[in-house]
C-alpha positions as CSV (number, residue, x, y, z in Angstrom):
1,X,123.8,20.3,119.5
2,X,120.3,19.9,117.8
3,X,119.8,17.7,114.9
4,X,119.6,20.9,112.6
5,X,122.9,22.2,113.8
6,X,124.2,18.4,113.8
7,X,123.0,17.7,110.4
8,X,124.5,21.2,108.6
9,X,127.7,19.9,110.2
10,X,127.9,16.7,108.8
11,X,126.6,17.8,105.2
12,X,129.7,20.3,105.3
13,X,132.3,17.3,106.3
14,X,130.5,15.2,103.4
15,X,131.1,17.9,100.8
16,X,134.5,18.2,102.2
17,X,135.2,14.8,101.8
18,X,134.2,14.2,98.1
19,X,135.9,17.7,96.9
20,X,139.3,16.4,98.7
21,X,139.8,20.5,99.2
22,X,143.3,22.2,100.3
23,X,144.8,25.6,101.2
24,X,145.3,25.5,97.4
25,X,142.3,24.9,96.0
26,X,140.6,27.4,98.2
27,X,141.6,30.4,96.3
28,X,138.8,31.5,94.2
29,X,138.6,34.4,91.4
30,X,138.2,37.8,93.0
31,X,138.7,36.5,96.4
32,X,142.6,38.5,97.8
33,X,141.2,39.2,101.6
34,X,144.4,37.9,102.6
35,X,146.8,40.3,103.4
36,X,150.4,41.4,104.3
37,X,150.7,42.3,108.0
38,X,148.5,39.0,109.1
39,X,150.7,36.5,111.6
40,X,149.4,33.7,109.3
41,X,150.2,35.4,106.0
42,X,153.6,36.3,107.2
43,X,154.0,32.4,108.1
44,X,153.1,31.8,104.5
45,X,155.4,34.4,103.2
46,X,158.3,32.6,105.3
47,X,157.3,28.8,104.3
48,X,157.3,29.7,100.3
49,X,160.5,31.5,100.5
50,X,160.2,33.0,97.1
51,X,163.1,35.1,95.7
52,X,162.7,39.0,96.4
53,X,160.5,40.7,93.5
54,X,163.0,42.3,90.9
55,X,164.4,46.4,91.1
56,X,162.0,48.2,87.8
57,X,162.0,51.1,86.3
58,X,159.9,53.8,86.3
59,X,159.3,54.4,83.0
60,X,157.7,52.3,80.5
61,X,158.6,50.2,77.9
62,X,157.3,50.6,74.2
63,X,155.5,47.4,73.4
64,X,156.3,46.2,76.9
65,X,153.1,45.2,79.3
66,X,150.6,47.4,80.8
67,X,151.4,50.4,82.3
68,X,151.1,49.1,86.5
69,X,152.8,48.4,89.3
70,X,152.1,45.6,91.6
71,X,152.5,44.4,95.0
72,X,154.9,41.6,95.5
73,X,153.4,38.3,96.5
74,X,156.8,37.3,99.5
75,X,159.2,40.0,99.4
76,X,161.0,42.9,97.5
77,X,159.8,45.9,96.2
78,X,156.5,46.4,94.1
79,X,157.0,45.7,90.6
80,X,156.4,48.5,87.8
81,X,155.6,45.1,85.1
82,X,155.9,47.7,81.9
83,X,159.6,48.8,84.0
84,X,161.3,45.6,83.7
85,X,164.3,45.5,80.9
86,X,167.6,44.7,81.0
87,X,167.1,40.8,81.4
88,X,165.4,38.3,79.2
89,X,161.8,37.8,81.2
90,X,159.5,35.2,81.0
91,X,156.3,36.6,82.6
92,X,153.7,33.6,83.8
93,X,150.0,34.7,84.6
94,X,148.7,32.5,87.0
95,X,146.1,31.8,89.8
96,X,145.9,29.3,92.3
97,X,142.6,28.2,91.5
98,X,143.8,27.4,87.7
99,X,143.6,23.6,87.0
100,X,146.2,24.1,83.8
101,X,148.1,26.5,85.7
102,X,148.5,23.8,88.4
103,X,149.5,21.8,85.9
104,X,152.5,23.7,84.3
105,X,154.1,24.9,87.6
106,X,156.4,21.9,87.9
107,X,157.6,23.0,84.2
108,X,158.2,26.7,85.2
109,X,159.6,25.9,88.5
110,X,162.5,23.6,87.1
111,X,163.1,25.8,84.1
112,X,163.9,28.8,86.9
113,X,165.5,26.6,88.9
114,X,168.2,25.6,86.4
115,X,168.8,28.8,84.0
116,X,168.3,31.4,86.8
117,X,171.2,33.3,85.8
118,X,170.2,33.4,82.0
119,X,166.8,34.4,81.9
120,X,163.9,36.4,84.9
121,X,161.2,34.7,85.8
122,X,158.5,36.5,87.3
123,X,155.0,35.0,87.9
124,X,151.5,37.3,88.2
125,X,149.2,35.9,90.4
126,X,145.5,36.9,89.0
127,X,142.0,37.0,90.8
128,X,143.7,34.8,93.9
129,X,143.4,35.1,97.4
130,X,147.1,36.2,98.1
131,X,147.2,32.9,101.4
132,X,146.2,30.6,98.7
133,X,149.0,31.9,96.1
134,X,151.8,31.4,98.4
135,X,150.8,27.9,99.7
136,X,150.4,26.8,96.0
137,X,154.1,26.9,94.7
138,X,154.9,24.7,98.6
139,X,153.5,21.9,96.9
140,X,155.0,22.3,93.4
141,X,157.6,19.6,92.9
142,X,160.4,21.4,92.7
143,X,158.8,24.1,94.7
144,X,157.9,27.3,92.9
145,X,160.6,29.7,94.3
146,X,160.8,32.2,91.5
147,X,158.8,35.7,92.8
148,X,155.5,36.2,91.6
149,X,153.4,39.8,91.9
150,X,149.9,40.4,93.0
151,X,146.9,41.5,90.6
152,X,143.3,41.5,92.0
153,X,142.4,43.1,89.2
154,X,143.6,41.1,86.3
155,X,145.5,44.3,84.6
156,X,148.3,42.2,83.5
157,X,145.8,39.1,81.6
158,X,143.3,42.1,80.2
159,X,146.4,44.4,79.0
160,X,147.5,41.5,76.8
161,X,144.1,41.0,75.4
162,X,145.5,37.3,74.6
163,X,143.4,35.0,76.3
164,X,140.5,35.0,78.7
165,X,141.9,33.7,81.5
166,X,145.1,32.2,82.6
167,X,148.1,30.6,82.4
168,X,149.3,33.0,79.8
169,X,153.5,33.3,79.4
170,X,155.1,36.6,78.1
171,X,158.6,36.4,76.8
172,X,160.4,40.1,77.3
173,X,163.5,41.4,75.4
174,X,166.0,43.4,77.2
175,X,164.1,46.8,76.1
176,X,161.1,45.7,77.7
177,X,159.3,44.6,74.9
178,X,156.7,41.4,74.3
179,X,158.2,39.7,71.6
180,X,155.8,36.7,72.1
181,X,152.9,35.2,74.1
182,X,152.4,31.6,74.5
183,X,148.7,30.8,75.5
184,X,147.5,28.1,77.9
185,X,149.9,25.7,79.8
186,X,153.3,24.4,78.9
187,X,153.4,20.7,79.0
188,X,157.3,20.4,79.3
189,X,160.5,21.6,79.6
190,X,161.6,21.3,76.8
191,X,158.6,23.3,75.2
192,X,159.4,25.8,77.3
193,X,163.0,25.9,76.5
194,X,162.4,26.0,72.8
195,X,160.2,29.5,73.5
196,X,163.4,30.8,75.1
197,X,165.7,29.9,72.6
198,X,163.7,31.2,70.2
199,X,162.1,34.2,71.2
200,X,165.1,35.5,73.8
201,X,168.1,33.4,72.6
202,X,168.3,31.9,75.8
203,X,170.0,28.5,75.6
């Protein structure tokens, strides 16, 4: 190896090194090469075992989110996100490469984990490299399992013309509708709990 090659190779470990990075952290904005079909994605898919992606409809609820239908990040159908009534929903826009997000999944995850059968949960992962994504929620404790859906596109963040970036948390009637949007991360349970008594009459 010559000392040019040598020395590239050891200012990449060094930068490495201080940056401490992970399959996490290297998700970046815009950046969903990774896709189904791959045998390292499918690993990924397998490891996160997230819940299927929920049955929608095809029409479109009035006041509900935007009018698209995304891929689903593990498994189940694509989701028609303005199609989804019949259930409370809490709808979390998120992204791997999202400090605060990273910061509230623990919240989300344990709130899905123990009131499941009351309320949906359904996450939207935005700007992410799909690989990235599904690592992320692994090393959530507890693990993320609830299903999250794909947007390269940021259709979901842009529709709701809330925020400019995520984590951004819908809260969805029965009909459909967004009866409220709770901007930037949730610091606890029980903040998040309050929402859903308030907003669903989930208790």
């Amino acid at each position: 190896m010559s000392r040019i090659a040598a020395g590239l190779v050891a200012a990449v470990a060094a930068v490495l090194a201080t940056t401490g990075c992970s399959a996490s952290s290297l998700g970046t904005p815009g950046d969903h090469s990774a896709r189904n079909g791959s045998t390292a994605h499918a690993r990924l898919v397998a490891k996160a075992h997230l819940a299927p992606c929920p049955e929608s409809g095809s029409a479109s609820a009035s006041g509900g989110l935007p009018d698209v239908t995304l891929d689903c990040l593990g498994s189940g159908p694509a989701v028609h996100v303005s199609g989804l009534t019949g259930m409370p929903t809490v709808v979390n826009v998120w992204g791997s490469w999202c400090v605060p997000c990273q910061e509230e999944a623990s919240v989300l995850s344990s709130v899905y984990d123990a009131d499941r059968g009351k309320v949906r949960f359904l996450g939207v992962d935005t700007a992410d490299d799909a690989n990235s994504a599904l690592d992320f929620g692994t090393h959530v404790k507890p693990p993320v399992r609830y299903p999250s859906v794909l947007d390269p596109d940021k259709k979901v963040l842009l529709g709701l013309a809330k925020a400019p970036g995520p984590p951004e948390t819908a809260f969805l009637d029965i009909s459909g509708a967004v009866v409220h949007v709770h901007i930037g991360p949730y610091s606890s349970a029980a903040a998040l709990r309050a929402d859903l008594a308030t907003y669903l009459q989930v208790k």
